[in-house]
C-alpha positions as CSV (number, residue, x, y, z in Angstrom):
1,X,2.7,12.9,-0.6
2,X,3.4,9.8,-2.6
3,X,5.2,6.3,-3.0
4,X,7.8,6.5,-5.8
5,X,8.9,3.0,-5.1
6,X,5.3,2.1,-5.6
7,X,4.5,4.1,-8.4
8,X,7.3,2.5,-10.4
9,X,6.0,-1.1,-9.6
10,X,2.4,-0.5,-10.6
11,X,3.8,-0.1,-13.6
12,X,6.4,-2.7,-13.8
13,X,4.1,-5.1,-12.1
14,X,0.8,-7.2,-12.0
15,X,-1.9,-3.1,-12.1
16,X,-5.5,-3.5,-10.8
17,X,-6.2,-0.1,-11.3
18,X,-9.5,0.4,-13.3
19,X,-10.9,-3.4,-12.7
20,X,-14.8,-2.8,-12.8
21,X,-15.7,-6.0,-10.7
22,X,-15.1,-9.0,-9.6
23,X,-15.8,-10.6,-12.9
24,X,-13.3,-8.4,-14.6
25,X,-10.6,-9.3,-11.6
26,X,-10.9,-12.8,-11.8
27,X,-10.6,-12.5,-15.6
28,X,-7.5,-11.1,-15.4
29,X,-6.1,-13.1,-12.6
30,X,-6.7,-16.0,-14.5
31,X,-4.6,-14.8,-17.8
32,X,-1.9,-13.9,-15.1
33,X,-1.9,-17.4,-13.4
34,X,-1.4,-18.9,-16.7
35,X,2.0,-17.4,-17.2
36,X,3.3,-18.2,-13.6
37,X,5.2,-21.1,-12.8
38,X,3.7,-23.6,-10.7
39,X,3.6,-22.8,-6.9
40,X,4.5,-19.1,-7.4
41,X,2.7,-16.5,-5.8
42,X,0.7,-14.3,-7.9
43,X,1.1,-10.4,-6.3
44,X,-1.2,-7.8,-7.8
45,X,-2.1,-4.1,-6.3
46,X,-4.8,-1.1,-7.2
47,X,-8.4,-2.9,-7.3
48,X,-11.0,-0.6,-5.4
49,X,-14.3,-2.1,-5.1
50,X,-16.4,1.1,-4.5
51,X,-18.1,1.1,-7.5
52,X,-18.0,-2.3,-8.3
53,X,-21.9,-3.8,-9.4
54,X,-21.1,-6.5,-6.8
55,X,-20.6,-4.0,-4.2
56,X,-18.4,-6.2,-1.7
57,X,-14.8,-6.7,-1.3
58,X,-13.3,-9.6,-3.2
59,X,-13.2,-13.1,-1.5
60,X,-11.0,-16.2,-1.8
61,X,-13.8,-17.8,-3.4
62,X,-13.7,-15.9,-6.1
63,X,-10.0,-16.1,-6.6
64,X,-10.3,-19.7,-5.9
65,X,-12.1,-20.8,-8.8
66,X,-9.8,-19.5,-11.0
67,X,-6.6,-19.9,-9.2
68,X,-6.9,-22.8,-6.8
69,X,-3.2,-23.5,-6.4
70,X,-1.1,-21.0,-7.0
71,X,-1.0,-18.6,-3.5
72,X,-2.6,-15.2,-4.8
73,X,-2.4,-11.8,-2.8
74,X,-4.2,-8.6,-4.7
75,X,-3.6,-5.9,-2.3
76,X,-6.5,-3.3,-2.5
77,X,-5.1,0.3,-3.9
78,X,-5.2,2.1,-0.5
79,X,-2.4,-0.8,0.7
80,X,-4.4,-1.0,3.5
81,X,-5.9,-4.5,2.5
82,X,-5.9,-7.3,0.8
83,X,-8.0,-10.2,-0.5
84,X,-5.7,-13.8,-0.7
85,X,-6.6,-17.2,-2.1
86,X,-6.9,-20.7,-0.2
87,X,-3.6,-21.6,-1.6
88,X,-2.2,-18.6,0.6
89,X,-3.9,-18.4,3.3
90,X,-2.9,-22.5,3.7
91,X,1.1,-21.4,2.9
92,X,0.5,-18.7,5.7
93,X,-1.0,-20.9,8.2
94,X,-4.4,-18.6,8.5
95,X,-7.3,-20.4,9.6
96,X,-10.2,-20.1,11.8
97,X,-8.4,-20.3,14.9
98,X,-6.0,-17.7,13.9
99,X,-6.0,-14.5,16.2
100,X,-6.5,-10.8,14.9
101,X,-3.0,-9.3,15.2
102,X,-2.6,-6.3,16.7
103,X,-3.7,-3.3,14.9
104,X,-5.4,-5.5,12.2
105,X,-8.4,-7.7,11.2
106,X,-8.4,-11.3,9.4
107,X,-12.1,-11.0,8.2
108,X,-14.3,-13.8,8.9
109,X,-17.7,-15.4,7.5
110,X,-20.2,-16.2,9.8
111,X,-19.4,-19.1,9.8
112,X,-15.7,-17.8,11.4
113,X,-13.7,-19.1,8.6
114,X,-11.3,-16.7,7.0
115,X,-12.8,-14.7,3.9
116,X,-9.7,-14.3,2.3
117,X,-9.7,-10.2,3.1
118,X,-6.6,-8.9,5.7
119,X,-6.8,-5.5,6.8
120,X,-4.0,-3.3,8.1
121,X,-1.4,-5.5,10.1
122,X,-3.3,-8.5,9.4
123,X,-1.4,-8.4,5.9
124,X,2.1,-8.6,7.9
125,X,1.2,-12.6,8.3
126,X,1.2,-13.3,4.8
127,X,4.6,-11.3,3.9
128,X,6.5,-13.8,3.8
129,X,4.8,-15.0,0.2
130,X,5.9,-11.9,-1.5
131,X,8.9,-11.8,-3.2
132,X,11.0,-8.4,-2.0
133,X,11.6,-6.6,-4.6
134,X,15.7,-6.7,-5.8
135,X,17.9,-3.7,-6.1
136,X,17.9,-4.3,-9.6
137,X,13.8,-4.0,-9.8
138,X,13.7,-1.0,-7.2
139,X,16.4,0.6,-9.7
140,X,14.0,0.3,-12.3
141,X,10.7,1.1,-10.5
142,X,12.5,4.4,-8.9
143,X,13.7,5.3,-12.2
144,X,10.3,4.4,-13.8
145,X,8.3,6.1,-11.3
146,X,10.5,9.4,-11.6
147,X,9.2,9.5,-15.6
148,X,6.0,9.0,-15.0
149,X,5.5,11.4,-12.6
150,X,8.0,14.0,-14.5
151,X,5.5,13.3,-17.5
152,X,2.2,14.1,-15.4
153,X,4.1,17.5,-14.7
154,X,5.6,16.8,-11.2
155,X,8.9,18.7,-10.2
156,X,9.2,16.4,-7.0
157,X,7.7,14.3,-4.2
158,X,7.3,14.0,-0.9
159,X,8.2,10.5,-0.6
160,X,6.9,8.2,1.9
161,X,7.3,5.5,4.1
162,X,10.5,5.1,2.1
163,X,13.1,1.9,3.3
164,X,16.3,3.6,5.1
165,X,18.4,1.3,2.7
166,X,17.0,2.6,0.0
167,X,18.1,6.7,0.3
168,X,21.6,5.5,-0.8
169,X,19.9,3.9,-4.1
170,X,18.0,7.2,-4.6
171,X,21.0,9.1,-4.6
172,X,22.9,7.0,-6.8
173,X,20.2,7.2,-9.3
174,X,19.9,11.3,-8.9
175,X,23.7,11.1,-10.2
176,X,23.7,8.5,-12.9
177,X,23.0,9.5,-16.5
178,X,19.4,7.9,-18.2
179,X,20.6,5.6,-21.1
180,X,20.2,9.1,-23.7
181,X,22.0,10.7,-21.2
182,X,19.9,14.0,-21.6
183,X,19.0,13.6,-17.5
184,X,19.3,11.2,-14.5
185,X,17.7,8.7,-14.4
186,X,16.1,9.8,-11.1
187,X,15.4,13.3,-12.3
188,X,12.6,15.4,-10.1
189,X,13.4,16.1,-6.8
190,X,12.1,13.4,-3.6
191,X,12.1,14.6,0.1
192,X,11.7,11.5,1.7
193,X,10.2,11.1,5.1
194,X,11.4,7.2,6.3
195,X,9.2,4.2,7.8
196,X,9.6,4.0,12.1
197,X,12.5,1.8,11.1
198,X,14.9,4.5,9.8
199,X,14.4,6.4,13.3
200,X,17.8,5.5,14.4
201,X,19.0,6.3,10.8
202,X,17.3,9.8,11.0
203,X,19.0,10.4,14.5
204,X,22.5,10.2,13.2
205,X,22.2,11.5,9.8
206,X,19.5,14.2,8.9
207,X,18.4,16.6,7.3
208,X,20.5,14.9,4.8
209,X,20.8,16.0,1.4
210,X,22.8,14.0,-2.0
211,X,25.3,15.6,-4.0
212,X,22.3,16.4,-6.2
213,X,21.0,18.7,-3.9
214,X,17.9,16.5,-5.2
215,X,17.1,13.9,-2.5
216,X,16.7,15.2,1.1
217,X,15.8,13.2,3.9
218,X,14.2,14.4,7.7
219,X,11.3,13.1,8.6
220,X,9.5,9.8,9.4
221,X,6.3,8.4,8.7
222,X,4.4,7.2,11.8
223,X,0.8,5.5,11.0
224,X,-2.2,6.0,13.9
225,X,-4.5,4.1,11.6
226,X,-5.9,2.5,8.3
227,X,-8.3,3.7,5.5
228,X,-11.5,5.0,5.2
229,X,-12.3,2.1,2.3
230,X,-11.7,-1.1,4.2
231,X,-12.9,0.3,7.6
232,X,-9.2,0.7,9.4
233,X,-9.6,4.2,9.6
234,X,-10.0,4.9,13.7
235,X,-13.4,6.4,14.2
236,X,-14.6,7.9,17.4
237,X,-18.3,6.1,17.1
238,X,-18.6,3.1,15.3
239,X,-19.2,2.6,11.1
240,X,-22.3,3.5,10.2
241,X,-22.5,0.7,7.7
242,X,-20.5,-1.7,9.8
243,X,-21.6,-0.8,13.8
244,X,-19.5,-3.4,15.1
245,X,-16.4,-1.7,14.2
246,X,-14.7,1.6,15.5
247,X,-11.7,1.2,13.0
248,X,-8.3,0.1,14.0
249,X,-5.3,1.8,15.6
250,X,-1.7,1.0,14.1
251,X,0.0,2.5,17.0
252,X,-0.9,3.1,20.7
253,X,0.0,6.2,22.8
254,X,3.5,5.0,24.6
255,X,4.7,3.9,21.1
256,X,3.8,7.0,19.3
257,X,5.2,9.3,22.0
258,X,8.3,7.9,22.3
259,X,9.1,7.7,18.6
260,X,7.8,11.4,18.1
261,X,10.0,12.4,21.8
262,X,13.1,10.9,19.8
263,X,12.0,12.2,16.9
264,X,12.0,15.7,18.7
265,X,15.2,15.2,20.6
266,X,16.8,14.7,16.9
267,X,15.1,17.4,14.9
268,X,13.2,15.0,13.3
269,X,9.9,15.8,11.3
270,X,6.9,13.9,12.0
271,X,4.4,12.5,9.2
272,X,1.4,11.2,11.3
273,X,-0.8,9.3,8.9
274,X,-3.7,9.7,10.0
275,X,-7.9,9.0,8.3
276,X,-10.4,8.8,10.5
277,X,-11.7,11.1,13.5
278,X,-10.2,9.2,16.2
279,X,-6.6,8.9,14.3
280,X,-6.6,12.1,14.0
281,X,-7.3,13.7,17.5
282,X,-5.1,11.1,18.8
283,X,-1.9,12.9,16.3
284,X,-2.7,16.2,17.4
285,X,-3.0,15.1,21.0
286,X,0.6,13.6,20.6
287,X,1.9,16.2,18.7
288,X,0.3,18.8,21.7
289,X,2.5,16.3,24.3
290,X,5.1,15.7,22.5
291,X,6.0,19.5,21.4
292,X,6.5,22.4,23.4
293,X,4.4,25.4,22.2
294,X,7.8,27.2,21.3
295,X,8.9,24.7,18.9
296,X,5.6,23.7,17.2
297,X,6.0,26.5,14.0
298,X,9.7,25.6,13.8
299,X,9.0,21.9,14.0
300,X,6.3,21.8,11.2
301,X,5.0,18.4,11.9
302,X,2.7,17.0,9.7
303,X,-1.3,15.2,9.8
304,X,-1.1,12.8,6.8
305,X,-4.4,12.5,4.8
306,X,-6.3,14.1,7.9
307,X,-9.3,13.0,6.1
308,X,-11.7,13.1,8.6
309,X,-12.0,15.8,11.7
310,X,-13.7,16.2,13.9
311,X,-15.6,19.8,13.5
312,X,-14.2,21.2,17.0
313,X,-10.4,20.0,16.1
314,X,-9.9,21.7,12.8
315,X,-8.5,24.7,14.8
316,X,-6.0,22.6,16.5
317,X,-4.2,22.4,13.0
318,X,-3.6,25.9,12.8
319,X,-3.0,26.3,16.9
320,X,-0.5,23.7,16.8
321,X,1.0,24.7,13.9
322,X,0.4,21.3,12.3
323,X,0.7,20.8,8.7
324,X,-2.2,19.5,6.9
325,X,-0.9,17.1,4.2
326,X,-4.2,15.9,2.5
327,X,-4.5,14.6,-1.0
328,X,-7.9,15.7,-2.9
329,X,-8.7,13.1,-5.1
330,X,-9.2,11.1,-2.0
331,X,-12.6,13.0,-1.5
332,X,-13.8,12.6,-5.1
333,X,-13.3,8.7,-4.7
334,X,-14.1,8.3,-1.3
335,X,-17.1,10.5,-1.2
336,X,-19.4,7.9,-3.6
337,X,-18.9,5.5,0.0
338,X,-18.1,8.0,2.7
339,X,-22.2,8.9,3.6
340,X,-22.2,4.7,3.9
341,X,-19.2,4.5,6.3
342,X,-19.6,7.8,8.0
343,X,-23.6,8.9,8.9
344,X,-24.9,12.3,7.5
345,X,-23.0,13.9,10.4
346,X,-19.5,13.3,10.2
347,X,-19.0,14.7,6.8
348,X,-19.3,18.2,8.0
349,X,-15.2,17.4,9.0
350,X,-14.8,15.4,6.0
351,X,-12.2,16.3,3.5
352,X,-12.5,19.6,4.8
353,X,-10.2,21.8,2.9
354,X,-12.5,24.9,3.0
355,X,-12.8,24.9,6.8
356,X,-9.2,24.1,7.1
357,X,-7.7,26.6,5.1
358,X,-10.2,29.5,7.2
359,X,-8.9,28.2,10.3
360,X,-5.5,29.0,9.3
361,X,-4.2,25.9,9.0
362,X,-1.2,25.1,6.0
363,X,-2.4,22.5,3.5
364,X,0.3,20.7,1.5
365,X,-1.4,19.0,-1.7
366,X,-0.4,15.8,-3.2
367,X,-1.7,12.8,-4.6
368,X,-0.7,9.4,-2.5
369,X,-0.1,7.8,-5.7
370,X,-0.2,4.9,-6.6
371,X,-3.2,4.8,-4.2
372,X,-4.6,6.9,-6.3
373,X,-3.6,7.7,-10.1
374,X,-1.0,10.6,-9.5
375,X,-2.1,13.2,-11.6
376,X,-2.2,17.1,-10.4
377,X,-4.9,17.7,-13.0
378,X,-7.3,15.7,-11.4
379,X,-5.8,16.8,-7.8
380,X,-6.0,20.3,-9.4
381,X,-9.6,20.0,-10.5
382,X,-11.0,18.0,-7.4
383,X,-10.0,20.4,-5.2
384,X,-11.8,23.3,-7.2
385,X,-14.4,21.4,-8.3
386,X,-14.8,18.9,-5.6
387,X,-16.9,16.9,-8.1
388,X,-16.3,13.6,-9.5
389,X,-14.5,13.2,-13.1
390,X,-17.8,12.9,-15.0
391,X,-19.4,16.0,-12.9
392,X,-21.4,14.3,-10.1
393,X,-22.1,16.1,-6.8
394,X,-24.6,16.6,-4.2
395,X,-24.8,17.7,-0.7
396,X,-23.6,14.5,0.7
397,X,-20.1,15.9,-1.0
398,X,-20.0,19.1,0.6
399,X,-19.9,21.5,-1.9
400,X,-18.8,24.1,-0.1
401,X,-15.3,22.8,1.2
402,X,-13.7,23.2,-2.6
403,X,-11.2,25.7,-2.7
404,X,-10.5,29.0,-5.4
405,X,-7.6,27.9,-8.2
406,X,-5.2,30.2,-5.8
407,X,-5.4,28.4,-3.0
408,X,-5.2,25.3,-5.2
409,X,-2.5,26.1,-6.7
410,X,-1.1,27.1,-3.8
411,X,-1.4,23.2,-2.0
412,X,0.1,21.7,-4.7
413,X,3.9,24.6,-5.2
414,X,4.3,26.8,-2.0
415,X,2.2,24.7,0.5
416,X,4.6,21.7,-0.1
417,X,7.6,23.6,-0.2
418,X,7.1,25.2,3.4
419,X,6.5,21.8,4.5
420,X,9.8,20.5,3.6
421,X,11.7,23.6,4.7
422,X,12.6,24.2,1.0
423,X,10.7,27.6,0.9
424,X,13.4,29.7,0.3
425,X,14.5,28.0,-2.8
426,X,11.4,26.6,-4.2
427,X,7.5,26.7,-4.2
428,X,6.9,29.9,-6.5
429,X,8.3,31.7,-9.7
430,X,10.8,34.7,-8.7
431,X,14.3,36.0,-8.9
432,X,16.9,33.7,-6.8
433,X,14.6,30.8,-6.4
434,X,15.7,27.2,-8.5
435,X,13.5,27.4,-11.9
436,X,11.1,24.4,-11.2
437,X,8.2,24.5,-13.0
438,X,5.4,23.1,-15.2
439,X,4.2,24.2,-18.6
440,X,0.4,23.0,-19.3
441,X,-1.4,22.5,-22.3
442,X,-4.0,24.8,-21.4
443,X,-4.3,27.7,-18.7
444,X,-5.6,25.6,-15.6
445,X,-6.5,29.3,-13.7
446,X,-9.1,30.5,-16.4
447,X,-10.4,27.5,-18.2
448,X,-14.0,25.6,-17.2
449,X,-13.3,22.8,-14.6
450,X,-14.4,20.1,-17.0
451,X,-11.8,21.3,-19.4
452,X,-8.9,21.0,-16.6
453,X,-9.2,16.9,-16.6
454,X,-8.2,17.4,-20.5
455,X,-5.1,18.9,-20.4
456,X,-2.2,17.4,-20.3
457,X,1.3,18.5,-18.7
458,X,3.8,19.8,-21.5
459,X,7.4,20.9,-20.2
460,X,8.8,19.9,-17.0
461,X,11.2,21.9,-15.7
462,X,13.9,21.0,-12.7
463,X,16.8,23.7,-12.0
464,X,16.4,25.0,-15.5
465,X,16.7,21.2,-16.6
466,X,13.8,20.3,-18.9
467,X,12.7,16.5,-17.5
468,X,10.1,16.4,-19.7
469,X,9.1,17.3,-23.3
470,X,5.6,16.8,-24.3
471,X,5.2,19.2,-26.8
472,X,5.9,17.8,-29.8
473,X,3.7,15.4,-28.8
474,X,0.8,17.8,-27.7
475,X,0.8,19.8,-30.5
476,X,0.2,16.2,-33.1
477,X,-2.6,15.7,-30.8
């Protein structure tokens, strides 16, 4: 579970990953503003505030002082929120009388005037500020987000929320020779599951695969709710840090049925995004309505991120044969605020691979970059460590939901290739299978897990292609 087209523009693009505070934002807005024309908007994405010294979200007070005219939009990593200037907020037409849109939360001051912060749909009302992407830059972020994550030692990704237009791009680029012609320039393999937009797309044209055999599309990406972070992830009882809020719900029972009962009727899968207690019953209560018991294992829906269960659902995964596609590093981040958001209690079902995994249930690893950095040594390591990347842990993280290296290693090869129906041809090592694999730098099975976050990915391997070559460059270092 990723975003290729997103991974590619964080590098090609304004990068707030690693900002330290607010201080350190603004600092880098401002250098930014100073080389955009006059009246442009200034679009940034991947600031986190979690472990900022401020400890608060960004406001357009702060952006304001240094950018007071340009319109500025710095979309948090999660892409479920974003902080906005004056300047935008006034292009957009937000101000204290504007109403929450459905599904989504202009936050307000006491006062009621806008803070500058959209969460979940609220973004949608300031869309019209950012400037679309052209072919020409989704050419070069897809192609750019294929190296990078061919470098960190990926074979392929499960792409979503992915434009229907842009399949035909993908394909293209799965054909076309890179400029030294030793591979495409789209090289690993992406299974892409479409937004709710492609449905009709879907309906009349998967599974579909490219000439490649590379890019295959079948499922759609539904979302029941927003993130855990900025408090959009659908909680049964209100935040414990925030008790006026439950979360927010992206879709509502007679939408989601009907696009998983045409989803169904087309043999469709289903990629439910779903965070927070509440998002997630409501998925596996669709699912349970929406799929007769006979079709469930052949089916293999899936529960995006299913971050936090309830304790007494976790063996609905397994019962309704409902794929468990969860991305570890999540936990290591989210588990310095989680306790905050959540209460002692709830994180008994929090990023609950252990439990999971006992109750039967399929896990398929991945990463959700460029939410989060992308790496499968630090996915890798959280989930058998399930400590932070300098160590920390206490009970608060749960100790006891990390997994062995097997079953790790297992989320992130066999896991995913069950739950993209690719099984037979990929997910392990043996005779008759397509050779896709990864060489590391050191052995990832035996080593301490301190010393997993230092090695590096060294040969990447697609259908006996090498992708990428790091060791030339591994054995300088």
């Amino acid at each position: 579970h990723a975003h290729l087209l997103g991974i590619g523009l964080r590098e090609l693009t304004l990068n707030l990953e690693g900002i330290g505070s607010i201080e350190e934002l603004t600092d880098v807005l401002s250098a930014n503003v100073t080389e955009t024309a006059k009246g442009e908007t200034v679009y940034g994405r991947g600031w986190i505030e979690t472990n900022w010294r401020e400890r608060r979200f960004p406001t357009r007070d702060d952006l304001d002082e240094v950018s007071p005219d340009h319109p500025v939009i710095l979309e948090r990593a999660d892409g479920h929120a974003m902080v906005i200037n004056s300047a935008a907020l006034a292009k957009a037409g937000i101000d204290a009388t504007t109403p929450d849109p459905a599904g989504g939360s202009i936050e307000r001051d006491s006062d009621g005037r806008p803070t500058g912060v959209l969460i979940d749909n609220a973004q949608n009302l300031v869309a019209g500020l950012i400037v679309r992407p052209s072919v020409d830059a989704k050419r070069a972020a897809f192609e750019t987000g294929s190296e990078v994550y061919a470098r960190y030692g990926w074979t392929g990704v499960h792409n979503m929320s992915v434009d229907p237009d842009d399949v035909s791009l993908m394909a293209q680029l799965a054909s076309d020779p890179s400029e030294t012609g030793a591979r495409a320039r789209l090289a690993i393999r992406v299974y892409n599951a479409l937004d709710a937009s492609g449905l009709d797309w879907l309906a009349a044209n998967a599974p579909h695969t490219d000439k490649t055999g590379r890019i295959v599309t079948r499922a759609v990406k539904l979302y029941a709710d927003g993130a855990l972070g900025s408090r959009g992830a659908a909680l049964t009882e209100p935040y414990a840090d925030r008790p006026e809020t439950s979360g927010l719900l992206l879709m509502e029972m007679p939408q989601a049925l009907e696009a998983m009962a045409r989803a169904r009727d087309a043999g469709v899968q289903v990629a439910a995004h779903a965070i927070g207690d509440r998002g997630n019953r409501l998925v596996l209560d669709w699912f349970e309505q929406s799929l007769p018991e006979s079709d469930r294992k052949s089916a293999r829906w899936r529960v995006e991120h299913a971050q936090i269960v309830h304790t007494e659902d976790i063996p609905r995964f397994a019962q309704l044969s409902a794929i468990a596609s969860m991305q570890p590093s999540h936990a290591i981040g989210d588990l310095f605020f989680a306790p905050d958001r959540l209460g002692p209690a709830r994180l008994d079902g929090a990023y609950a691979w252990r439990s999971l995994l006992d109750a039967g249930a399929v896990i398929a690893g991945g990463s959700d970059a460029p939410v989060e950095r992308g790496d499968p040594l630090i996915e890798f390591y959280a989930a058998v460590a399930r400590r932070s990347l300098d160590g920390f842990s206490n009970e608060d993280w749960r100790p006891g939901q990390a997994v062995s290296r097997a079953e790790a290693l297992a989320m992130f090869t066999s896991a995913p290739a069950f739950a993209s129906f690719s099984e037979d041809r990929l997910g392990t090592i043996e005779v008759g299978k397509a050779a896709d694999f990864t060489a590391f730098s050191a052995d990832i099975m035996t080593i301490p897990p301190e010393e997993i976050l230092r090695a590096k990915a060294v040969l990447t391997v697609v259908e006996g292609e090498i992708i990428y070559d790091g060791r030339e460059r591994s054995s300088d270092e």
